[in-house]
mmJSON file of the N, C-alpha and C atoms, coordinates in Angstrom:
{"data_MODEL":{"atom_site":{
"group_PDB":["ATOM","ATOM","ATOM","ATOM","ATOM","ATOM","ATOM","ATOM","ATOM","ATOM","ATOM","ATOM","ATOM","ATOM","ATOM","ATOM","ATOM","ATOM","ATOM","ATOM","ATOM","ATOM","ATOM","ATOM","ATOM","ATOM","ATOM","ATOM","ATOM","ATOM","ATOM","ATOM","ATOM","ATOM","ATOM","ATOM","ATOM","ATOM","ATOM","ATOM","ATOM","ATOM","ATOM","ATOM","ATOM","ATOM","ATOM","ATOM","ATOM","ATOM","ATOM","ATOM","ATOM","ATOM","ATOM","ATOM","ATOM","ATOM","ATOM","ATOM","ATOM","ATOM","ATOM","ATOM","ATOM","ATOM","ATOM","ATOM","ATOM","ATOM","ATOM","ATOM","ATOM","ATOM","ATOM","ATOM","ATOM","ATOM","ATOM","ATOM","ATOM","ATOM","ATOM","ATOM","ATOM","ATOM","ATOM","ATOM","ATOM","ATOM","ATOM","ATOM","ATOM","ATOM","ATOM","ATOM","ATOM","ATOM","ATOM","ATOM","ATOM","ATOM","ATOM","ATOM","ATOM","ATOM","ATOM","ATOM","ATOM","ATOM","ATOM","ATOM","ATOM","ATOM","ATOM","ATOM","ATOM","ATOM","ATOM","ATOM","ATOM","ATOM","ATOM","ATOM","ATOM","ATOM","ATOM","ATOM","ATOM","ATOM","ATOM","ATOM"],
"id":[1,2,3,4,5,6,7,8,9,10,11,12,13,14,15,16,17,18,19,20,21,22,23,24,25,26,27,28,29,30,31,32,33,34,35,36,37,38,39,40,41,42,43,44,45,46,47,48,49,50,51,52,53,54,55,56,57,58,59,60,61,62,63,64,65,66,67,68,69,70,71,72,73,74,75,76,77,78,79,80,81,82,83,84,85,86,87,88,89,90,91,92,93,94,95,96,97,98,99,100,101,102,103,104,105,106,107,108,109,110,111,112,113,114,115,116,117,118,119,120,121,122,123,124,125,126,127,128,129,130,131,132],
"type_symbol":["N","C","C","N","C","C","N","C","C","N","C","C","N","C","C","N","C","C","N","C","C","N","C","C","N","C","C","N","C","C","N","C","C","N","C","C","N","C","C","N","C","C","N","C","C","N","C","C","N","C","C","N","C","C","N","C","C","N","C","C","N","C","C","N","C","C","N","C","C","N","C","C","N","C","C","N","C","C","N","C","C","N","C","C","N","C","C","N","C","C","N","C","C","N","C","C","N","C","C","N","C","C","N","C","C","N","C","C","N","C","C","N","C","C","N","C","C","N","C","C","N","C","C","N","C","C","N","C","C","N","C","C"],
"label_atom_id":["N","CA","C","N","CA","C","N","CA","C","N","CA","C","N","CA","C","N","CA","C","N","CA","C","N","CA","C","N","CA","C","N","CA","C","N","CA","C","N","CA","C","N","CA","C","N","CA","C","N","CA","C","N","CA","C","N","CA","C","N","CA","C","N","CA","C","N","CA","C","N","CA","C","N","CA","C","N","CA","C","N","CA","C","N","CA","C","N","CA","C","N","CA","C","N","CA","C","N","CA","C","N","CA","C","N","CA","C","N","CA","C","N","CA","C","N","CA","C","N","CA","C","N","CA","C","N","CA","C","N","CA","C","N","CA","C","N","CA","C","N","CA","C","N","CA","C","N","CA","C","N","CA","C"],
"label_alt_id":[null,null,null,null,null,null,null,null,null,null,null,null,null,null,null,null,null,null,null,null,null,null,null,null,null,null,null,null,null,null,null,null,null,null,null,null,null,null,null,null,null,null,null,null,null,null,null,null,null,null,null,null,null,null,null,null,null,null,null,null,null,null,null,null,null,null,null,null,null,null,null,null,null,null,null,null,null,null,null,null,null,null,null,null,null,null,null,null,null,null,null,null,null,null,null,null,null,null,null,null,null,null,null,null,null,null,null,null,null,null,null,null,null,null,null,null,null,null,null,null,null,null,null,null,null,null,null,null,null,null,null,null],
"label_comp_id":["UNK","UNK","UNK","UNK","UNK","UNK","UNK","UNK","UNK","UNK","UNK","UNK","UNK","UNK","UNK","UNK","UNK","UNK","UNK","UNK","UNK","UNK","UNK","UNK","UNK","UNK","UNK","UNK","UNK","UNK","UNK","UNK","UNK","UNK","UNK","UNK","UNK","UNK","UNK","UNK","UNK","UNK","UNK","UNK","UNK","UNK","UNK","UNK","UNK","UNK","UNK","UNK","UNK","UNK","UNK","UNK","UNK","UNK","UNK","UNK","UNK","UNK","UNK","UNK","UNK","UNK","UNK","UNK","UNK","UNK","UNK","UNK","UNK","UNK","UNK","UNK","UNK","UNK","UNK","UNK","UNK","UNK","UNK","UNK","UNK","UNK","UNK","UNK","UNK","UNK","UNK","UNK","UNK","UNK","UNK","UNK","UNK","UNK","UNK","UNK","UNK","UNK","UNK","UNK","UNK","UNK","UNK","UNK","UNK","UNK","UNK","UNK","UNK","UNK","UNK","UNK","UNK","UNK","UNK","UNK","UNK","UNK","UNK","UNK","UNK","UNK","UNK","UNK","UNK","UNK","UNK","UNK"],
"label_asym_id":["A","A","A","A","A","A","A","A","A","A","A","A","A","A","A","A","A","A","A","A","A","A","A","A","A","A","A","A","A","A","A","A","A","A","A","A","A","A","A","A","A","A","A","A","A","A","A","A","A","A","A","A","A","A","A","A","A","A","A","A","A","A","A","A","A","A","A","A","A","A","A","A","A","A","A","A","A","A","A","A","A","A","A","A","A","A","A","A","A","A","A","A","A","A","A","A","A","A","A","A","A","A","A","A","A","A","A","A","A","A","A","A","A","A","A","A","A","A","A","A","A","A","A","A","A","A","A","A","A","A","A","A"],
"label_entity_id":["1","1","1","1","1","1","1","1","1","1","1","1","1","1","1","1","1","1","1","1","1","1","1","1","1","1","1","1","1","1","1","1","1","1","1","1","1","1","1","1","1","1","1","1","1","1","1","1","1","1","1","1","1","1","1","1","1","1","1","1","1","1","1","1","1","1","1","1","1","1","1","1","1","1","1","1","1","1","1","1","1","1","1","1","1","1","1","1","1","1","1","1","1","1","1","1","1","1","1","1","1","1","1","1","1","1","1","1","1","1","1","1","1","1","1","1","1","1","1","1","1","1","1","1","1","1","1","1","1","1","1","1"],
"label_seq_id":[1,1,1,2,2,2,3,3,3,4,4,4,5,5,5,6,6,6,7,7,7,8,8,8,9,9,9,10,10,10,11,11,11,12,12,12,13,13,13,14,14,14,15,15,15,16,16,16,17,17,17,18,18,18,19,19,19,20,20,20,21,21,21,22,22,22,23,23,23,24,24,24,25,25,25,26,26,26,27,27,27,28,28,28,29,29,29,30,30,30,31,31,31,32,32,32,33,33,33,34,34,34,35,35,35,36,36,36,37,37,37,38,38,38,39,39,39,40,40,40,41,41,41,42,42,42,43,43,43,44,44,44],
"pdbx_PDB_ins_code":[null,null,null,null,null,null,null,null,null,null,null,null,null,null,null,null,null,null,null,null,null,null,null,null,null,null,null,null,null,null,null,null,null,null,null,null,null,null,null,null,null,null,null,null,null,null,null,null,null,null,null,null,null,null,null,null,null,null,null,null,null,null,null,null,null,null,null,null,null,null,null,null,null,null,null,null,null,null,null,null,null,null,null,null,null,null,null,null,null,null,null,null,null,null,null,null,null,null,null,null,null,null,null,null,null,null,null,null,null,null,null,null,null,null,null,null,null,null,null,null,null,null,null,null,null,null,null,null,null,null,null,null],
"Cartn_x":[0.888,0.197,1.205,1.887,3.568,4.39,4.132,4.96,4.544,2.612,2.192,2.018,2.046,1.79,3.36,4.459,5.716,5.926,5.306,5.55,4.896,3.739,2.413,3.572,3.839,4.26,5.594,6.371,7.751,6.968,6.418,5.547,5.293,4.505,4.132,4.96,6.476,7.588,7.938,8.455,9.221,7.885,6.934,5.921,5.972,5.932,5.763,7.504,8.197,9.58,9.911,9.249,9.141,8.182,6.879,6.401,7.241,7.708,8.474,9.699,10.309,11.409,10.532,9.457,8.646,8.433,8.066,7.601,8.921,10.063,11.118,11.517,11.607,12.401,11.159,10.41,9.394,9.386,9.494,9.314,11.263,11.849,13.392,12.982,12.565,12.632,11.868,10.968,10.091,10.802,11.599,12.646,13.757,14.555,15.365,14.832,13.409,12.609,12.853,12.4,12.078,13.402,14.476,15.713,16.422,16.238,16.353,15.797,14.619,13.354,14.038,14.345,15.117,16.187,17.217,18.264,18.729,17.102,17.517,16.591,15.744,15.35,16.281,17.59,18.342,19.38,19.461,20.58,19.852,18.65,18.126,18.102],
"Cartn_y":[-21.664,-20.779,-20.04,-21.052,-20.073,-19.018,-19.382,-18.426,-16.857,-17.141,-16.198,-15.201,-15.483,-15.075,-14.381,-14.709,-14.564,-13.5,-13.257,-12.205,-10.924,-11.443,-10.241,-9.535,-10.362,-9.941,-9.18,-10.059,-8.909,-7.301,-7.254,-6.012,-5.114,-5.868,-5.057,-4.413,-5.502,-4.355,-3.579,-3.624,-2.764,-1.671,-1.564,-0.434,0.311,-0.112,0.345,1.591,0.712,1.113,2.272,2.304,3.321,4.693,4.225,5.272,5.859,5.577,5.569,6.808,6.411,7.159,8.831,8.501,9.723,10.332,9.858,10.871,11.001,10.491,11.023,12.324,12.297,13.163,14.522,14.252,15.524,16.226,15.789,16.088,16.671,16.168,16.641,17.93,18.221,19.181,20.376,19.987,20.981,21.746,21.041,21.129,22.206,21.637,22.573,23.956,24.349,25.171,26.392,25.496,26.499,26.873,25.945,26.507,27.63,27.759,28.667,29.535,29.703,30.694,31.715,30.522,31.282,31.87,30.916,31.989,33.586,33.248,34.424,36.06,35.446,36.077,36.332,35.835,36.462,36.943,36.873,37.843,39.498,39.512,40.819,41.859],
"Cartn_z":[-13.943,-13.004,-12.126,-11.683,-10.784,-11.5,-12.871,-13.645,-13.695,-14.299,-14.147,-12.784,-12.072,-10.061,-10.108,-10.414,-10.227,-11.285,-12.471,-13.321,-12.77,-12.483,-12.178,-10.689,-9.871,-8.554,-8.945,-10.067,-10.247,-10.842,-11.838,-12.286,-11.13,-10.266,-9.11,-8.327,-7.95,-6.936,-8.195,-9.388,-10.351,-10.382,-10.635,-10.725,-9.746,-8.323,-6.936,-6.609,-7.106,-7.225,-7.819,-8.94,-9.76,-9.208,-8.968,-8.165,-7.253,-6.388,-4.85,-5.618,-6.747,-7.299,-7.917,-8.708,-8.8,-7.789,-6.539,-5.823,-5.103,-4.7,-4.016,-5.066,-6.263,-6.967,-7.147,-7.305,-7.093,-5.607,-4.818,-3.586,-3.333,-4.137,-4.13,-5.01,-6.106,-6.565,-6.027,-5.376,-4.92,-3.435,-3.208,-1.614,-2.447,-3.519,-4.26,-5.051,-4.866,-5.358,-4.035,-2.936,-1.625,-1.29,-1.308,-1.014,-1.335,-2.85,-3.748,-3.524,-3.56,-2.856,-1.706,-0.632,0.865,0.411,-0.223,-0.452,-0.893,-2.113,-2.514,-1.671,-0.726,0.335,1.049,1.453,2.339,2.003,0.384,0.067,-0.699,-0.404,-0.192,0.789],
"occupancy":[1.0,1.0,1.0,1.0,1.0,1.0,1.0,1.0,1.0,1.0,1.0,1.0,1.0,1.0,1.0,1.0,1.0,1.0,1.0,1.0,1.0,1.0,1.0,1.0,1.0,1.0,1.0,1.0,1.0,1.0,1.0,1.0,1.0,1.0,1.0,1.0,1.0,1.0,1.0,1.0,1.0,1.0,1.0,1.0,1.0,1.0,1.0,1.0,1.0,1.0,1.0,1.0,1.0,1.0,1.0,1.0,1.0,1.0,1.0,1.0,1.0,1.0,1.0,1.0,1.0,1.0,1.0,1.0,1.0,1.0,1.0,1.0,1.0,1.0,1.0,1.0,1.0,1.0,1.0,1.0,1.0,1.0,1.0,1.0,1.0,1.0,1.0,1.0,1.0,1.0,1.0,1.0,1.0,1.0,1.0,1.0,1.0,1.0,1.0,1.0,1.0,1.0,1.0,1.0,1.0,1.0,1.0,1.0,1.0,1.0,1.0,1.0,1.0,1.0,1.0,1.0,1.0,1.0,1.0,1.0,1.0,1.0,1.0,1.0,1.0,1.0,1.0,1.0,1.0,1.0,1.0,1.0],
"B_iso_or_equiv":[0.0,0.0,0.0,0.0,0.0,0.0,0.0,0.0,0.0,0.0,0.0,0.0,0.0,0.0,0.0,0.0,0.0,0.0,0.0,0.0,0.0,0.0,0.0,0.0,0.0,0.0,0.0,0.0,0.0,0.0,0.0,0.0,0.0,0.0,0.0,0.0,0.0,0.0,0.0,0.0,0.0,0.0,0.0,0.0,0.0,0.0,0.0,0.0,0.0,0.0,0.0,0.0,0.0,0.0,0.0,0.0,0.0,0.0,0.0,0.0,0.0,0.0,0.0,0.0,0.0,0.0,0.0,0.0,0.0,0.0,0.0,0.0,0.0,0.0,0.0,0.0,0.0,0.0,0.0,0.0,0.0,0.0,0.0,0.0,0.0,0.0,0.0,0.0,0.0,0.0,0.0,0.0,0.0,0.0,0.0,0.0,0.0,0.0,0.0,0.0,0.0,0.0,0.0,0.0,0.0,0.0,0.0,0.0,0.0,0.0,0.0,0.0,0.0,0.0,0.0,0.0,0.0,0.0,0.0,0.0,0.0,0.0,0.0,0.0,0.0,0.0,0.0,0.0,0.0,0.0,0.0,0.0],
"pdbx_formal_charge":[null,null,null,null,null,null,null,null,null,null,null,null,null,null,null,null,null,null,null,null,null,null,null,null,null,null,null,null,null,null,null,null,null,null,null,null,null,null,null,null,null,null,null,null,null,null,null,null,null,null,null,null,null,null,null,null,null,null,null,null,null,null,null,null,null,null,null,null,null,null,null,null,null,null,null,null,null,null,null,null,null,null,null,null,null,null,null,null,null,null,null,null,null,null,null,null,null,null,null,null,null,null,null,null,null,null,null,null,null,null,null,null,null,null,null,null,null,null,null,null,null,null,null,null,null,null,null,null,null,null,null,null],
"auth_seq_id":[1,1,1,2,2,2,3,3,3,4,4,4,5,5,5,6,6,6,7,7,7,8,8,8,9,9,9,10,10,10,11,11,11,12,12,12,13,13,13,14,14,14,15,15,15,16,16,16,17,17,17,18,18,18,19,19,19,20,20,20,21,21,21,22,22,22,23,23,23,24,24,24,25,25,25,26,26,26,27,27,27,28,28,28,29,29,29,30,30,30,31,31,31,32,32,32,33,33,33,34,34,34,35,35,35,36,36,36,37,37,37,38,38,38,39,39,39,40,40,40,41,41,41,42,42,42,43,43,43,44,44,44],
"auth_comp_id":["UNK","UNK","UNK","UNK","UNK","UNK","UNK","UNK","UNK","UNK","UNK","UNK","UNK","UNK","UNK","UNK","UNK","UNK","UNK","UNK","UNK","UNK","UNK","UNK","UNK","UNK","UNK","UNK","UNK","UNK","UNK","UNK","UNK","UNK","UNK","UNK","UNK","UNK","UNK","UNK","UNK","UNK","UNK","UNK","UNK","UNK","UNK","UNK","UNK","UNK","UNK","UNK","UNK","UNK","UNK","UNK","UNK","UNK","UNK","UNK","UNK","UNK","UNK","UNK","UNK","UNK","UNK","UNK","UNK","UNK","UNK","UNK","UNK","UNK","UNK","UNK","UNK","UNK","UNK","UNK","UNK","UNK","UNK","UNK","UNK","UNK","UNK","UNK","UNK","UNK","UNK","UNK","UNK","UNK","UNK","UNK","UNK","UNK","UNK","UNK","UNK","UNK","UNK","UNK","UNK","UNK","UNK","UNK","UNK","UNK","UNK","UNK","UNK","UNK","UNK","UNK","UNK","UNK","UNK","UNK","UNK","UNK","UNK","UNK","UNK","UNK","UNK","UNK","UNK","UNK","UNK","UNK"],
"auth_asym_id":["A","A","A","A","A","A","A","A","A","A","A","A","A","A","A","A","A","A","A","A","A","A","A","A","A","A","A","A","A","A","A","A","A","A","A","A","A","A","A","A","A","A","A","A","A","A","A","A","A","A","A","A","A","A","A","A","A","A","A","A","A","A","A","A","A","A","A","A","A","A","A","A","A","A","A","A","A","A","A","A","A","A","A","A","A","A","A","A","A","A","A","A","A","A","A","A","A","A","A","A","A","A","A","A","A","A","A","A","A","A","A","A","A","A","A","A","A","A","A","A","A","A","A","A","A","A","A","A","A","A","A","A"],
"auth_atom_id":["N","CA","C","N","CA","C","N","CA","C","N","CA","C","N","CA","C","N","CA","C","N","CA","C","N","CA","C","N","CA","C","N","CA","C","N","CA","C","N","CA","C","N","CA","C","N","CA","C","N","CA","C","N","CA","C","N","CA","C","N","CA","C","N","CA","C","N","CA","C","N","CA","C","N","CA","C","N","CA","C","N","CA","C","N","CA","C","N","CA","C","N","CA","C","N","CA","C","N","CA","C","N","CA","C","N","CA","C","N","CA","C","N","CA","C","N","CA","C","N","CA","C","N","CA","C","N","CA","C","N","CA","C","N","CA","C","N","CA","C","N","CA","C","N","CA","C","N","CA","C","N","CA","C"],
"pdbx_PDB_model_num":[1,1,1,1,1,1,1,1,1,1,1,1,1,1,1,1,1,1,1,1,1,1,1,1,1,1,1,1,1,1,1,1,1,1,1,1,1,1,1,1,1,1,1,1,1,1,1,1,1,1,1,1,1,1,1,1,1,1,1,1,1,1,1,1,1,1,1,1,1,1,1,1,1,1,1,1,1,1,1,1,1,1,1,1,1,1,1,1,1,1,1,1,1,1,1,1,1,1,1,1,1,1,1,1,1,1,1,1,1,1,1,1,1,1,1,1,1,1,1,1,1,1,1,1,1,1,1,1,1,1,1,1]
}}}
């Protein structure tokens, strides 16, 4: 029974972990989108 509780719970931080990395890197790309965006607004 400890084994199972201890697998399910590792699953859970490695899943959570993983989300957390999706949304940092989307939210990075979407930041490197607007940047780009501005820049090339001010070299007009």
């Amino acid at each position: 029974m400890w084994e199972l509780l201890k697998d399910f719970l590792l699953v859970s931080v490695g899943t959570g972990i993983g989300v957390a990395l999706m949304c940092i890197l989307s939210v990075g790309k979407g930041a490197d989108y607007e940047m780009k965006k501005l820049k090339e607004s001010e070299d007009k």
